[in-house]
NULUM-193815 format. One record per residue (C-alpha): residue in one letter; x, z, y. Coordinates in steps of 0.001 Angstrom, whole numbers, plus 500000, padded with zeros to 6 digits. Last residue first. Example, Ala and Ser with C-alpha at 12.3 -4.5 7.8 and 13.67 -1.06 7.14 Angstrom:
% NULUM-193815
S513670507140498940 A512300507800495500 
//
This chain:
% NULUM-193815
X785323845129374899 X786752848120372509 X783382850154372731 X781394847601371274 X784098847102368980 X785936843797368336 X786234841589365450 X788734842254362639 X791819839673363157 X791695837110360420 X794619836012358610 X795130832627357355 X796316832845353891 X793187832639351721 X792141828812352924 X796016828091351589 X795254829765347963 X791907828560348191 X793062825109348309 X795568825155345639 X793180826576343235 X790571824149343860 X787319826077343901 X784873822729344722 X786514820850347336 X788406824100349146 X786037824211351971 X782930824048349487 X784427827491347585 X785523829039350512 X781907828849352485 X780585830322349291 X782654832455348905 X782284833942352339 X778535833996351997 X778082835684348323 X780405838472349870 X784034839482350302 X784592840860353541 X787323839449355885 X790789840499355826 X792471838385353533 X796332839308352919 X796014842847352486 X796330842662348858 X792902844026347902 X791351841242350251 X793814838514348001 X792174839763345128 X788834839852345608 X789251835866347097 X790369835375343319 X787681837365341753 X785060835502343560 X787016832109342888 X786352833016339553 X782497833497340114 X782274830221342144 X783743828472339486 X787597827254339590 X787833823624340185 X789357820857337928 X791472820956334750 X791487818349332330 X792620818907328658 X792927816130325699 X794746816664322644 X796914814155320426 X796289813261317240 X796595809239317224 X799249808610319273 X800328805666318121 X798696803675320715 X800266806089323538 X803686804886322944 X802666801331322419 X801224801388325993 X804305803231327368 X806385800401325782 X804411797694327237 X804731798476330722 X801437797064332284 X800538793995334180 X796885793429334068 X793520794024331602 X792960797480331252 X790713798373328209 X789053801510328120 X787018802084324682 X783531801539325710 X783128797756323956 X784064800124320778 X786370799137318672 X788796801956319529 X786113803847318359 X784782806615321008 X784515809817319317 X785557812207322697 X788710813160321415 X789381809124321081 X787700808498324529 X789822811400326637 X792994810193324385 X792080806313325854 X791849807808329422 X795343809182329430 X797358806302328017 X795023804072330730 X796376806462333070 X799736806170331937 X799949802609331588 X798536802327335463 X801303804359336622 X800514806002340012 X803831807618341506 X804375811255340841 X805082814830342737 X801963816187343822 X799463814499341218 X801780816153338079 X800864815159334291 X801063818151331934 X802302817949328089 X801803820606325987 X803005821193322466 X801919823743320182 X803314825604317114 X803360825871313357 X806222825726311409 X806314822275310581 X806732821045314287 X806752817333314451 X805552816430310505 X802183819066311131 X801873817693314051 X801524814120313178 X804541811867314801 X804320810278318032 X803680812800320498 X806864814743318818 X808979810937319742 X808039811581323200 X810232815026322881 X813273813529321077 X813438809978323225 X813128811694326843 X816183813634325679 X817790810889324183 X817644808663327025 X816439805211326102 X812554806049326978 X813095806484330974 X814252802676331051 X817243802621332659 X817782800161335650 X820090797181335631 X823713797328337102 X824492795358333918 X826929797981332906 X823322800070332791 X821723801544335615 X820421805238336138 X817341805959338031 X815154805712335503 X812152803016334647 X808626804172334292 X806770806301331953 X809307809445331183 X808817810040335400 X804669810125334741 X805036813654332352 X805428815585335390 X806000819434333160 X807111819430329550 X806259822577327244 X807502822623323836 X806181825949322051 X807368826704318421 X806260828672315642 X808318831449314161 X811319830061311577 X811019831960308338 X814370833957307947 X816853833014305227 X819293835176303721 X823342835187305629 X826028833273305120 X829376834529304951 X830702832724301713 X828929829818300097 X827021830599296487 X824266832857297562 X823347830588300817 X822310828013298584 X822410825236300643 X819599823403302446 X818055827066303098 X813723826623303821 X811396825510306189 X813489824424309030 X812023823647312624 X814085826187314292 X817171825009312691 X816720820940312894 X816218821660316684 X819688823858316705 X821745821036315131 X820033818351317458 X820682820388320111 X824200821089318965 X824910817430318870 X824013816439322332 X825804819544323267 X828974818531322502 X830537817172325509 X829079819917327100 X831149822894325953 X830309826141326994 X826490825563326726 X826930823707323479 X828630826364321538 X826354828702323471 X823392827308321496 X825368828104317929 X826139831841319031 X822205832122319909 X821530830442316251 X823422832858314558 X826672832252312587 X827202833583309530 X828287829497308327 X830984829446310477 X832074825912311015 X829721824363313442 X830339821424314729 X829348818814311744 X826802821095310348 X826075822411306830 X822741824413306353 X820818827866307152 X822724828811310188 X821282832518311393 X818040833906312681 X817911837139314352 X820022836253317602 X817322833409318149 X814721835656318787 X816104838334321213 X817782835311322807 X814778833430323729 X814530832475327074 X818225833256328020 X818974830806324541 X816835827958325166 X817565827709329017 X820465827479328855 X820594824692325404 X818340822239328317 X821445823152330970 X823401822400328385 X821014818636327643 X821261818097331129 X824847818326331333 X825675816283328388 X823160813347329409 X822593810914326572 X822446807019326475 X820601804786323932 X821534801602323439 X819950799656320863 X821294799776318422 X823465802820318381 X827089803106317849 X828571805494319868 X825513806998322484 X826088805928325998 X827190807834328699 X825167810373331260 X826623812490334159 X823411814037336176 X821683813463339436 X819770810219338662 X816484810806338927 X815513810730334926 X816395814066333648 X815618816037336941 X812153814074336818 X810600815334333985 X810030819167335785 X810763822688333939 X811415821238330722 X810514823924328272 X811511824909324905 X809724828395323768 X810491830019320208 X807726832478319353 X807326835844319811 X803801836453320138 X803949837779323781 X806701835523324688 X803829832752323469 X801489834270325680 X803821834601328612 X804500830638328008 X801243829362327812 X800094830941330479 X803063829182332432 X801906826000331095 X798178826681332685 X800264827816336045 X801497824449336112 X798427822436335707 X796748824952338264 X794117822419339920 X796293822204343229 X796290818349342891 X793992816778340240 X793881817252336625 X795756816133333452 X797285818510330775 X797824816596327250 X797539818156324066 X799989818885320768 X798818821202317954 X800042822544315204 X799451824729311967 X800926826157309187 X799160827492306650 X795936828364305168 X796151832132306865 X796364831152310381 X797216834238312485 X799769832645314765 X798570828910315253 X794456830967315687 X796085833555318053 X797589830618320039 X794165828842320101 X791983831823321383 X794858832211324397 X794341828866325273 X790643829401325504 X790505832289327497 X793376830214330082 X790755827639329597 X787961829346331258 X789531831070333808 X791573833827333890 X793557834568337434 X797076834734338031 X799604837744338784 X803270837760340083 X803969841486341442 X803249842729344985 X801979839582346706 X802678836967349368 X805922835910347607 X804095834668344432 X802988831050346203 X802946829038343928 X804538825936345496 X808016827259344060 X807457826825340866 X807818829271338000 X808623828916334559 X811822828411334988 X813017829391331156 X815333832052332654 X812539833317335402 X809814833729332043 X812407835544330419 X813219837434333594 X809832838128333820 X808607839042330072 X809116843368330866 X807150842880333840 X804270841819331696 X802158839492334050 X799193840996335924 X795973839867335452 X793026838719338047 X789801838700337075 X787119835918336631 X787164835862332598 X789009838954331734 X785688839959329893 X786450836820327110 X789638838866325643 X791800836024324551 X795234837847325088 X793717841486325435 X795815842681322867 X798440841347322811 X799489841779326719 X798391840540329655 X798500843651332429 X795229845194334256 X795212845577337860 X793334849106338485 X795302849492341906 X796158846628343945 X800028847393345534 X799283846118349005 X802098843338350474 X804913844086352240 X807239845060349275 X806872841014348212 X807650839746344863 X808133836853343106 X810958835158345198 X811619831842343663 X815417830225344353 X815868826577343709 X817406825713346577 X818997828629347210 X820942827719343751 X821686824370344409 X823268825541347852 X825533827624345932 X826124825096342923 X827282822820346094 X829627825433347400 X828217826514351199 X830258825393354393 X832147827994356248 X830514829005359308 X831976827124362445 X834435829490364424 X833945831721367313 X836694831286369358 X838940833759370472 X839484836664372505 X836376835689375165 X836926835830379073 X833838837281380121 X832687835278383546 X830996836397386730 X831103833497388558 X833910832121390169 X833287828320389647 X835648825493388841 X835933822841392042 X839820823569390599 X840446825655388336 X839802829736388711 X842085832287388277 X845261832511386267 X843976836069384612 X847034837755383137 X847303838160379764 X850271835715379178 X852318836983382184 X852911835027384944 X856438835402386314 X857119836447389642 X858544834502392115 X862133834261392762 X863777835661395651 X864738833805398927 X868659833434398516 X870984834474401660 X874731833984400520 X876904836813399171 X879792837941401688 X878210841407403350 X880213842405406503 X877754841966408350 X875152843518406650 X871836841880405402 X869850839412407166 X871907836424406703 X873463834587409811 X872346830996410997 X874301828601411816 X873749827157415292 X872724823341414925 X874871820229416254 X875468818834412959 X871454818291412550 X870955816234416222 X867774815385416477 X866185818123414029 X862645818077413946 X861148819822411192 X862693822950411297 X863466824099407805 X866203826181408553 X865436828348411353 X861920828828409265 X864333831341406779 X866266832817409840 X863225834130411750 X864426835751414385 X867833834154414551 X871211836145415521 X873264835059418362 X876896836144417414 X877738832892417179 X877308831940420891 X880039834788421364 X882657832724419326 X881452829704420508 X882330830090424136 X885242832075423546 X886727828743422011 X885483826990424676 X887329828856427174 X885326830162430159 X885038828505433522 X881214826727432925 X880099830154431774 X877643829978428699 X873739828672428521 X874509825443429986 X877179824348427261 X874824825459424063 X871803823130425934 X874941820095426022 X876095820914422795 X872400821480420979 X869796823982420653 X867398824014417914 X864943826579419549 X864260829892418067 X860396829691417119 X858023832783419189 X855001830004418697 X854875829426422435 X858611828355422389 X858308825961419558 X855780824549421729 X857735824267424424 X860449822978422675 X858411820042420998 X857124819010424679 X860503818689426299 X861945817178422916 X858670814164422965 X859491813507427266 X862879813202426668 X862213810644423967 X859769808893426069 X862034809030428925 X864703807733427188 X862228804701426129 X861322803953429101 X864948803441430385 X865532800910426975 X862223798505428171 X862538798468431484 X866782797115431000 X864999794667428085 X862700793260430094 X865388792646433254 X868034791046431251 X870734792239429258 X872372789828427075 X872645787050429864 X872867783432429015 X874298780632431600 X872210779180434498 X872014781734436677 X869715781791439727 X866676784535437927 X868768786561436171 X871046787267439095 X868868787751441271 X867409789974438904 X870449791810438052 X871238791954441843 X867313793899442261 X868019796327439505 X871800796898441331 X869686797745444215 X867017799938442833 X869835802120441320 X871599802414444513 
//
C-alpha cells in the first residue's frame, strides 16, 4: 500500500504541471530521518540499560507497561509509586526528548516526609588545611614554612661607618711570646732594643685607639697584643723626644718630613711617636689620614668676612676637638683657661670642658679650636688671674706633638666646589691652613713650648704630585748643605702648582727623614717573632732570612709582613710517608 501511494506521488510528480509541496526528495528525506531518530533512542536506552540507569520513559512507553483496560487515572497512580534507583542521576539525564513527559522522582527519606531532597553542602576548607598541589605543581616532599623570612634590617650609616673603620688588635689564637719586653720611660731610646720586638703599654691603648693611631693595613689581628719592631730611627726618635723633654736651655722644636716607599713603616714611625709622647705626657694632635678633610664627605661653609675665601668644616674640626680630648684628657683636665674668650664664659674652666664645648656643638668648633690651640701653646696668663673671679694659677703648657698622615691630598685641589661650581684648593680650608701654616713659621714661633711636628707622605693611598716631590727633594738638599744657588739644587722645569711651590720655599727649617728597608738583623728579629707567635713555622736561620730579606726587596716591612703569613706545613717523617 505504502509502495503504491509512493509510486502515485511520483506519477504524479513527474505529469503535473502545477507545484507540489511534498515531493518525492523530501517524502525520503523526512522517513529517514524517523528512523534515524528511532534508531539514536533505541541505542541510548540500551545503554542506559547496561549501565543499571532508570530509563526516561514516556506516554506511549508509560501506556505499554500498564493494562490497556484499566482507568488512566489508576494507571498513574500506581506508575507513581515506581521509585528510582538512583534518584540524583534521574535528574540530570542528558537526553531528555520529551522533559514534561518524565516520572517524578520521589526523595529517599520517608514517605510521609514533606521537605524537598537537597544534596548537602560541601565542607568548608579550613585555613590550616593543606589545599594540595597546583596545577603541573609538584608533590614532593615539601615543609610548608610559617612565614617568611624577612630581609635583614639595613645598618644606620654611623653603624656601617663604624665597622668600617673598626681595628681589631688582638687575637686569642695566636701564641702569647714570653720574655716580650714593654716601651716604657725608661727604655725609650735604649740602643740594645735595636732588632727586637716591643710591646706597647697596654695601659696607652685606648689612648692610642682614641687618637686613631692605628691603620688597618697593619696587620695587629694575627698576634696576641700590638707590638712593633726597633729599628734605627725608632732609637733615634726616641733620643730626640728625650732631648725636646729634658732640654735645659729652653724650649725646643722640631718639625720633619716622613717620605719612603710603600710598606716602609711611615705609619708605624708616627705611631712611635705617639706612645712615646703618651709616655712623656705631652699634648698629641693627630690627623689620622689628609684625605678625610679634603674628599668631600663633610659639611663645610665659608668663613664671614675673609679675603680671600676661606671655608671651614664644623664636623671635621669636632671630630678633630674628639680626638684631642679622649687622647689627652688626663692632661688637658689639669690645665685651665688662662685668658678672655669669645665662647667661653667661665673663666675656671678646664681645657677638656672647653674641647667638649666644641664637640657638642659644631657650629662652634672652628672657634674653640682656635681657643684651645692658643691655650696649649701659651706661655704665660693674659689676665691676671688674681684680680678676675674663679680662675685658677697657671700651669706651664707640656710640649706638643702634631702628627699628619698622606700629606699629598693638602697639595692638590679638594673635592669641594665653590658657588662657582669650581674646585677647592686644599690650602683654603682652615684646617689644612692652621697645620701648613706650622711648616711655615720657625719652630720655636709654631710651638713655643717645645714639641715636634711630623709630617708623612703616603705611596699607597696618593696621586704623584710633581710640586710635592720637588718640595721633598729640595728639604733632602737643604739638610744635606746644598745652596739653593747651587747648579745641584733640584730645579723642575714644567707645569707645577704654584702655591705648593711657595709653600715649600719658605720652609726653611724643616726636617728630612726617609725610611727604606729593615736590615737583615732586624728583619731577623722580626721573622723571630712571627715563629714565636705560631704564625711562621719554618726555622729561623741565616738561610731563611736571607731568602726573606731579597724576596721582600731589601727588608720592606710590608713585604715581610705578607712573605711571614703563609703557613708552612712541617715536612713529612720518614716514618709518616
Amino acid at each position: 500500500m505504502k509502495l503504491g501511494s509512493a509510486i502515485t506521488s511520483r506519477d504524479i510528480v513527474k505529469t503535473a504541471t502545477t507545484f507540489s509541496p511534498f515531493d518525492l526528495p523530501s517524502l525520503f528525506f523526512l522517513q529517514s530521518k524517523k528512523s534515524d531518530v528511532k534508531k539514536r533512542k533505541t541505542i541510548h536506552d540500551e545503554l542506559q540499560s547496561a549501565r543499571g540507569e532508570p530509563l526516561a520513559f514516556g506516554r506511549s512507553q508509560i501506556s505499554s507497561l500498564v493494562c490497556p483496560k484499566m482507568a488512566s487515572s489508576c494507571c498513574w497512580r500506581c506508575v507513581s509509586q515506581i521509585r528510582s534507583v538512583y534518584p540524583s542521576r534521574a535528574l540530570s539525564l542528558p537526553a531528555l526528548t520529551q522533559p514534561s513527559t518524565l516520572l517524578r522522582t520521589l526523595p529517599t527519606s520517608s514517605s510521609f516526609h514533606t521537605s524537598a531532597a537537597l544534596n548537602a553542602a560541601p565542607a568548608k576548607k579550613g585555613k590550616n588545611q593543606n589545599p594540595g598541589p597546583r596545577f603541573r605543581e609538584s608533590r614532593s616532599t615539601r615543609t610548608l614554612k610559617k612565614g617568611k623570612a624577612g630581609r635583614p634590617a639595613r645598618r644606620s650609616p654611623d653603624e656601617r661607618r663604624a665597622l668600617s673603620h673598626r681595628i681589631v688588635l688582638s687575637n686569642n689564637n695566636a701564641l702569647e711570646v714570653t720574655g716580650l719586653q714593654e716601651l716604657s720611660v725608661a727604655n725609650l731610646s735604649d740602643p740594645e732594643l735595636r732588632t727586637q720586638v716591643i710591646g706597647l703599654p697596654m695601659n696607652l691603648i685606648d689612648r692610642l685607639r682614641a687618637v686613631e693611631a692605628f691603620r688597618r693595613s697593619q696587620g695587629w689581628s694575627l698576634f696576641r697584643r700590638p707590638c712593633t719592631v726597633v729599628r734605627k730611627e725608632t732609637v733615634e726618635l726616641g733620643r730626640l723626644i728625650e732631648h725636646i723633654n729634658d732640654n735645659e736651655k729652653g724650649t725646643e722644636a722640631v718639625m720633619k718630613i716622613v717620605t719612603g716607599g710603600r710598606g716602609t713603616g711611615k705609619s708605624v714611625h708616627l705611631l712611635h711617636a705617639t706612645t712615646m709622647a703618651f709616655l712623656k705626657n705631652w699634648v698629641v694632635v693627630t690627623i689620622p689620614d689628609a684625605w678625610d678633610i679634603v674628599n668631600g664627605t663633610t659639611a663645610y661653609a665659608p668663613v664671614p668676612n675673609s679675603n680671600p675665601v676661606k671655608y671651614f668644616q664644623k664636623n671635621a674640626t669636632a671630630e678633630l676637638l674628639k680626638r684631642i680630648a679622649e687622647g689627652n684628657k688626663e692632661v688637658l683636665s689639669k690645665l685651665h683657661v688662662s685668658r678672655s674668650h669669645p665662647n667661653v664664659k667661665d673663666s675656671g674652666m678646664s681645657l677638656f670642658e672647653m674641647a667638649n664645648i666644641g664637640i657638642q656643638q659644631p657650629d662652634l668648633s672652628w672657634s674653640i679650636f682656635r681657643s684651645l690651640w692658643s691655650e696649649l701653646t701659651a706661655t704665660g696668663p693674659a689676665m691676671d688671674t688674681n684680680a678676675v673671679k674663679g680662675t685658677k694659677p697657671f700651669i706651664a703648657r707640656p710640649p706638643l706633638l702634631v702628627t699628619v698622615d698622606n700629606l699629598a691630598r693638602w697639595m692638590a685641589e679638594s673635592k669641594y666646589r665653590n658657588p662657582e661650581y669650581e674646585l677647592i684648593h686644599a690650602h683654603d680650608f682652615t684646617i689644612v691652613e692652621h697645620f701648613l701654616s706650622l711648616m711655615r713659621m720657625e719652630p720655636k714661633k709654631a710651638l713655643p713650648n717645645g714639641g715636634l711636628a711630623l709630617y708623612a707622605t703616603a705611596a699607597s693611598n696618593c696621586m704623584r704630585l710633581p710640586s710635592l716631590e720637588l718640595g721633598i727633594k729640595q728639604i733632602a738638599a737643604r739638610q744635606a748643605g746644598i745652596s739653593p744657588s747651587s747648579p745641584d739644587y733640584p730645579v723642575l722645569y714644567g707645569k707645577l702648582d704654584d702655591r705648593v711651590v711657595s709653600l715649600f720655599s719658605q720652609v726653611k727649617e724643616m726636617g728630612y727623614i726617609e725610611l727604606s728597608g729593615l736590615g737583615k738583623d732586624e728583619a731577623a728579629g722580626l721573622l723571630q717573632y712571627y715563629a714565636k707567635s705560631g704564625l711562621l713555622r719554618d726555622r729561623v736561620d741565616g738561610r731563611l732570612v736571607g731568602e726573606k730579606w731579597s724576596l721582600s726587596s731589601g727588608g720592606i716591612v710590608g713585604e715581610l709582613e705578607l712573605l711571614g703569613r703563609r703557613l708552612r706545613a712541617l715536612p713529612l717523617t720518614v716514618k709518616e710517608q
